[in-house]
C-alpha positions in Angstrom: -4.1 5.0 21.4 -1.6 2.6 21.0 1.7 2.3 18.4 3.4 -0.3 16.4 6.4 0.5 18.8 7.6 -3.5 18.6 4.9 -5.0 15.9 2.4 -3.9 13.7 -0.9 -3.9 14.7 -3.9 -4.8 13.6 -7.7 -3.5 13.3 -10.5 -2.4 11.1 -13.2 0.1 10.0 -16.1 -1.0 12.5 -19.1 -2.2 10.9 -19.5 -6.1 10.9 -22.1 -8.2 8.9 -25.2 -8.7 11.3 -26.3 -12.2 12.1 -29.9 -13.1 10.1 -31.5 -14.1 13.8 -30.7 -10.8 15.4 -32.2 -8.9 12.0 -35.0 -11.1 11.9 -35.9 -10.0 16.4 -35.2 -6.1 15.4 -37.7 -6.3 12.5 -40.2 -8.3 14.5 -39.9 -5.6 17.6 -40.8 -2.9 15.3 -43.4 -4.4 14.1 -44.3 -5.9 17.7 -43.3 -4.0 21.0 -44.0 -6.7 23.0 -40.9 -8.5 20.9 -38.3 -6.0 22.0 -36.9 -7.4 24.9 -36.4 -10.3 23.1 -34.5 -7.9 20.3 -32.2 -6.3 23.4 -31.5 -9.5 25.0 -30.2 -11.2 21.7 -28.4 -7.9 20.9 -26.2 -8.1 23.7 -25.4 -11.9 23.4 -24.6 -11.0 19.3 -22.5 -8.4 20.6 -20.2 -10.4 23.1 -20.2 -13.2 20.3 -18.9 -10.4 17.9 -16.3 -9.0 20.0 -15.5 -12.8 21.1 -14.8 -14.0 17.4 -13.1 -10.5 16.6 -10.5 -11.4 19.8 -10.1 -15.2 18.4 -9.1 -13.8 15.2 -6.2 -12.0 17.2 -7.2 -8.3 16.1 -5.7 -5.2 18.5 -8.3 -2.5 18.4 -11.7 -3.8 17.8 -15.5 -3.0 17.5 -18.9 -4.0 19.0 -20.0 -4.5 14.9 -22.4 -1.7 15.2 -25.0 -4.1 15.7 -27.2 -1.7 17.4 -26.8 0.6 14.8 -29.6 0.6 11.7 -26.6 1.7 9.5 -23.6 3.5 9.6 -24.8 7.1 9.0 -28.4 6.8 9.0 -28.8 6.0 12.3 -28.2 9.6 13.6 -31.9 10.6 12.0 -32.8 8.1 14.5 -31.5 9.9 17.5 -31.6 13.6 16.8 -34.7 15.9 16.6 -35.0 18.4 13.7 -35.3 16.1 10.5 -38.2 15.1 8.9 -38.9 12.3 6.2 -40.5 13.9 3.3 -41.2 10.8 0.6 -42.7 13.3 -2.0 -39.2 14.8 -2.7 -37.0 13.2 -4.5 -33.3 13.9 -4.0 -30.8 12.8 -6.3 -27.4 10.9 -4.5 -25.1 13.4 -6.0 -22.5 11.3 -4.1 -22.4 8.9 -6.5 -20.7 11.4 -8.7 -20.8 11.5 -12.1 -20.7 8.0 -12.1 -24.5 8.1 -12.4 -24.2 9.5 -16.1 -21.2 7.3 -17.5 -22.4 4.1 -16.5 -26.1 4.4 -16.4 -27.0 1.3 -18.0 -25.0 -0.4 -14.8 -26.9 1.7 -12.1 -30.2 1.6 -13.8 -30.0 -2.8 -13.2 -27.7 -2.6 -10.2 -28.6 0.4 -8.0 -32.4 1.7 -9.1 -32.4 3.7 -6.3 -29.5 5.9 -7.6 -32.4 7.8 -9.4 -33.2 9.8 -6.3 -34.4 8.8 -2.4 -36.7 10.9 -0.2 -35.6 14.2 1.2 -34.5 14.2 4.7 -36.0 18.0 5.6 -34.5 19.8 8.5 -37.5 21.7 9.4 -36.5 22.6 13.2 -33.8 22.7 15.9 -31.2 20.2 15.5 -31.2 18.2 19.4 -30.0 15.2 20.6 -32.4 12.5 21.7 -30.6 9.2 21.2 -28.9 9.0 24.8 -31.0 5.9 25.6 -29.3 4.2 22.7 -26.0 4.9 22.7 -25.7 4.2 26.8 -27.1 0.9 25.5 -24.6 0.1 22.8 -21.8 1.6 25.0 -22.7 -0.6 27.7 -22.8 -4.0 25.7 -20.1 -3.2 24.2 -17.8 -2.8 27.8 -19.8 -5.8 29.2 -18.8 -8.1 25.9 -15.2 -6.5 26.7 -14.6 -8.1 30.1 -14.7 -11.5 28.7 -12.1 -11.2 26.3 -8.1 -10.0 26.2 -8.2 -7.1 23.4 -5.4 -4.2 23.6 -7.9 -1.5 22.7 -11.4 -1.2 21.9 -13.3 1.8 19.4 -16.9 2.7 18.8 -17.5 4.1 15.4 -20.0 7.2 14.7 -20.9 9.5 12.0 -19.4 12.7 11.3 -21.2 16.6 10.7 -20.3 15.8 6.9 -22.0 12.3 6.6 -25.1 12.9 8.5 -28.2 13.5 6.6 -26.6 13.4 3.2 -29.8 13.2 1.7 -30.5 16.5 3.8 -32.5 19.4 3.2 -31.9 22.5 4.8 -34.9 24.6 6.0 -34.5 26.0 9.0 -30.9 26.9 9.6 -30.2 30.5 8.0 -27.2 29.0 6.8 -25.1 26.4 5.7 -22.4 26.8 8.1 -25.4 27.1 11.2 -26.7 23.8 9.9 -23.2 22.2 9.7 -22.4 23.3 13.1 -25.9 22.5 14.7 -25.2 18.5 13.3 -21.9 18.8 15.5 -23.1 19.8 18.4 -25.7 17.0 18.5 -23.2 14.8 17.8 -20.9 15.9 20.3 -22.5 13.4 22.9 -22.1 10.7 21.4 -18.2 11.7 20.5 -18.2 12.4 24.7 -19.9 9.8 26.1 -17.5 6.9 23.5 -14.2 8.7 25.2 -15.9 9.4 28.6 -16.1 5.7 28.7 -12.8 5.0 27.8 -13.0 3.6 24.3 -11.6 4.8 21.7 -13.7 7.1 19.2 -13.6 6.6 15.5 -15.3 9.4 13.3 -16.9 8.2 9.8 -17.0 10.5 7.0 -17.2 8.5 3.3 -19.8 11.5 2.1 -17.3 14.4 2.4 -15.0 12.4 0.1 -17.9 11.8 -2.5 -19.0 15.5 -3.3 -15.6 16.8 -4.8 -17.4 17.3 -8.3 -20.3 19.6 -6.8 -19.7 23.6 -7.2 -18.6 25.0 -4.2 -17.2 21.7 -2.6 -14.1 23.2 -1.2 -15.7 25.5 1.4 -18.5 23.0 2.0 -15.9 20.2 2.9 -14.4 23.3 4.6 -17.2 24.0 6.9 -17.7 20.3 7.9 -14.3 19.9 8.8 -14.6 23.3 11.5 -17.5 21.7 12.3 -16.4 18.5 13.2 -13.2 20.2 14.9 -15.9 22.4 16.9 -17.4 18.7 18.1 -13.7 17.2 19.2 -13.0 20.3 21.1 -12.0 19.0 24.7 -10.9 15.2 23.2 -7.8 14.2 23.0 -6.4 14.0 19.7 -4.8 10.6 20.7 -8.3 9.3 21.3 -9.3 9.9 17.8 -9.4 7.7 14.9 -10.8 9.9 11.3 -12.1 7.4 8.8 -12.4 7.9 4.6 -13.1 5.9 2.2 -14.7 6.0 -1.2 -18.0 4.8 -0.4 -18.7 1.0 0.3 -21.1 0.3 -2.7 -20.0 -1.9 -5.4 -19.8 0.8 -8.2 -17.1 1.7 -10.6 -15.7 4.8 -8.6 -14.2 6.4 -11.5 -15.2 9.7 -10.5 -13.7 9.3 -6.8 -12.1 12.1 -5.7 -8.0 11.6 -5.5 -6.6 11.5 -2.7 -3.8 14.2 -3.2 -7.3 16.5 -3.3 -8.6 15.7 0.0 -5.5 15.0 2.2 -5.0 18.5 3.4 -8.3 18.5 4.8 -7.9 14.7 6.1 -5.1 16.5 8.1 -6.7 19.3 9.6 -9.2 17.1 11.2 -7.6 16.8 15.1 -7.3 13.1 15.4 -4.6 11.0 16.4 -5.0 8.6 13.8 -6.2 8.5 10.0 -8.1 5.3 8.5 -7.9 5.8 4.7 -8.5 3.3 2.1 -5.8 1.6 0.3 -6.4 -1.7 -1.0 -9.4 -1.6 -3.6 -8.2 -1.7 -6.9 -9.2 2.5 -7.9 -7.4 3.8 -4.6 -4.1 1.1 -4.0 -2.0 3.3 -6.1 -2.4 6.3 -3.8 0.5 4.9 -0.9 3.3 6.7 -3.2 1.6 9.8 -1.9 2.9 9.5 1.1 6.1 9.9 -0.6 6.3 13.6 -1.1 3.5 14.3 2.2 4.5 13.8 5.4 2.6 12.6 8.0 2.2 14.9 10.8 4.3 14.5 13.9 2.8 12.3 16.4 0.5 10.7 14.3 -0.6 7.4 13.0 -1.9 6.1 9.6 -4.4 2.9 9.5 -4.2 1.8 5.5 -6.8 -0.4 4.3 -4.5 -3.4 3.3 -7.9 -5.3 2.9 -11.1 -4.4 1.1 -14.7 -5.3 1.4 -14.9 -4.6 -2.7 -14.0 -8.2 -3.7 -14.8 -11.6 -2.1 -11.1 -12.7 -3.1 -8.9 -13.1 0.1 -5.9 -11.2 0.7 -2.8 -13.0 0.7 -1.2 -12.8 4.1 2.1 -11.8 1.2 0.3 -8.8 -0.4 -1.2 -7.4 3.3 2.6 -7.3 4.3 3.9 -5.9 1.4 1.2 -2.9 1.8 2.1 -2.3 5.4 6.1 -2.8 4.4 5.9 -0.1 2.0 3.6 2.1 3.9 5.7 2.1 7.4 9.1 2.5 4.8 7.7 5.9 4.3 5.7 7.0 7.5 8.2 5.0 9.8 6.9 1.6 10.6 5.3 2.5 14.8 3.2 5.1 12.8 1.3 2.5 11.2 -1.4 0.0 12.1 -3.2 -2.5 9.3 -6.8 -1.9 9.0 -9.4 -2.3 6.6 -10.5 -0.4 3.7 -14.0 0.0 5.2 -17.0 -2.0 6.8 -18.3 -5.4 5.6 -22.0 -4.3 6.1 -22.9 -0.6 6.6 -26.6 -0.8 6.9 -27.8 -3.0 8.9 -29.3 -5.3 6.0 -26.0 -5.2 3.8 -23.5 -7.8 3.2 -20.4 -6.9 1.1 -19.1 -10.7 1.0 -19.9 -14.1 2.6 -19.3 -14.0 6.7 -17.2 -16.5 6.3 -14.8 -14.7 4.0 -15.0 -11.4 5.9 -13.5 -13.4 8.5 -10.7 -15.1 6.3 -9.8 -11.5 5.3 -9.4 -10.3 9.1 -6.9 -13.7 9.4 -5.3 -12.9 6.3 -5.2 -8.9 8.3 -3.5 -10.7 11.2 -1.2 -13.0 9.6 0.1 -10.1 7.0 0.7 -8.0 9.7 3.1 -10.5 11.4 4.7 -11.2 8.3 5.2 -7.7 7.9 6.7 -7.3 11.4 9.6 -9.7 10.6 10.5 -7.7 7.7 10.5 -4.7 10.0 12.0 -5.9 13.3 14.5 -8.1 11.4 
């Protein structure tokens, strides 16, 4: 993975907003078999046109979009064995925190399905089935990268924390046995993304979400072993841990701080840490770093733009987040990312395409303003 050694550099959080035609083929070829080779074909050309676009821009690491992806987290139901569906059973989204209660009124109009959604039952052995998939995504992702001049290129996936966070457990005899069951079916998927020399980034906006739940420490506890147990045999330097607060447009008033979750951010053996820092509940959070230092050899990615407002980042204000940011971490420890994705399911869309796109420019631009202030 590489360091700001002479500028700062640039990237983001992974998911990408999906283009309507390439929505409209996947729906049709699961309705249609016959329509999925046109699905494929116009996956791979949406692919290289992301990565193409994402190059143009003038971002360092990039991402294939997670186009072939239903959503960010989601998708791994879609490529284990062991879960099944069960639309009788409602489970509440205690991730939403007690948010649910305080503003009611606002989720009751804006989010209905806060209420509860069907259980996702593990009723058997935990295997993984999805190699068909993710050989495909891997390998329109390296064929998209051959026609473009990008420093470093990542593949985002879920982590043992965020999978199945609607789960029910009913077959492991324990908590920790079903954590570490997720992690090693997830485990190739972390292999095959490093084994194919791209960079892995690890997803994990659920374990940040259920700090108000009894017992949260040594649940977040167990995920994190778990998701060590998964790495084992990667290098650290290959490894990019991403938290955020959850992408929905809620109030996040019951978000957990970050001073609460930082020591377990830190145990997770990555090489760098993508943490949101620019949405108008978290921003405050950089004078952490104050009185926490950032491990030896590692590298912080701050979100110094956010997908929780439609208003573009002045290229000023991205510099002045990275500024004070590499003042305390030293300035080659930090590269300028995103709070989180533009469109983690594959139907979402946090703001206009065309301003997700202004804000990676603004990204770019603040970065090199933030370079001359730092290399002066």
């Amino acid at each position: 993975m590489k360091r700001s050694t002479d500028r700062i550099r640039t990237t983001h959080t992974g998911s990408l907003i999906r283009p309507p035609e390439l929505l409209r083929l996947g729906e049709a070829a699961q309705e249609d078999p016959t329509k999925e080779a046109a699905y494929q074909n116009a996956l791979r050309n949406e692919v290289a046109e992301v990565v193409r676009k994402q190059a143009a821009v003038g971002l360092d690491a990039i991402s294939d979009g997670e186009f072939g992806k239903s959503s960010w987290a989601a998708y791994v139901l879609e490529r284990v064995s062991g879960f099944t569906l069960d639309r009788d059973r409602r489970i509440p989204l205690l991730w939403l925190g007690s948010d649910r209660e305080r503003f009611a009124d606002f989720f009751a109009e804006d989010m209905p399905s806060s209420g509860g959604v069907p259980a996702e039952v593990c009723n058997g052995p935990i295997t993984y089935t999805g190699q068909a998939a993710m050989d495909r995504d891997i390998a329109n992702f390296k064929a998209a990268l051959a026609t473009v001049s990008v420093d470093e290129a990542f593949l985002p996936v879920a982590a043992p924390a965020s999978t199945a966070y609607n789960g029910v457990n009913e077959y492991y005899k324990s908590d920790e046995e079903y954590a570490f069951a997720i992690a090693d079916a997830l485990r190739y998927e972390y292999r095959a993304i490093v084994d194919a020399g791209l960079l892995l980034q690890v997803d994990d906006a659920v374990l940040t979400h259920m700090h108000e739940q009894p017992g949260w420490e040594r649940w977040a506890e167990i995920r994190i072993d778990a998701l060590n147990h998964a790495l084992e045999g990667i290098p650290p330097d290959r490894v990019r841990y991403h938290i955020c607060f959850g992408s929905w447009h809620v109030p996040h008033v019951a978000d957990a701080p970050l001073s609460k979750l930082i020591k377990l951010v830190l145990k997770v053996n990555a090489g760098a840490y993508a943490i949101e820092a620019a949405n108008a509940r978290h921003e405050h959070e950089w004078t952490l770093w104050e009185n926490t230092k950032l491990p030896e050899g590692k590298i912080l990615i701050p979100g110094v733009i956010t997908h929780h407002t439609t208003v573009v980042e002045h290229p000023e204000l991205v510099a002045q987040r990275i500024v004070r940011l590499a003042r305390l971490v030293g300035r080659e420890n930090v590269i300028g990312g995103s709070d989180c994705g533009f469109a983690q399911s594959k139907g979402v869309q946090r703001v206009h395409p065309s301003i997700m796109w202004a804000k990676f420019e603004a990204l770019v631009e603040g970065a090199k303003l933030a370079t001359a202030q730092l290399w002066k």
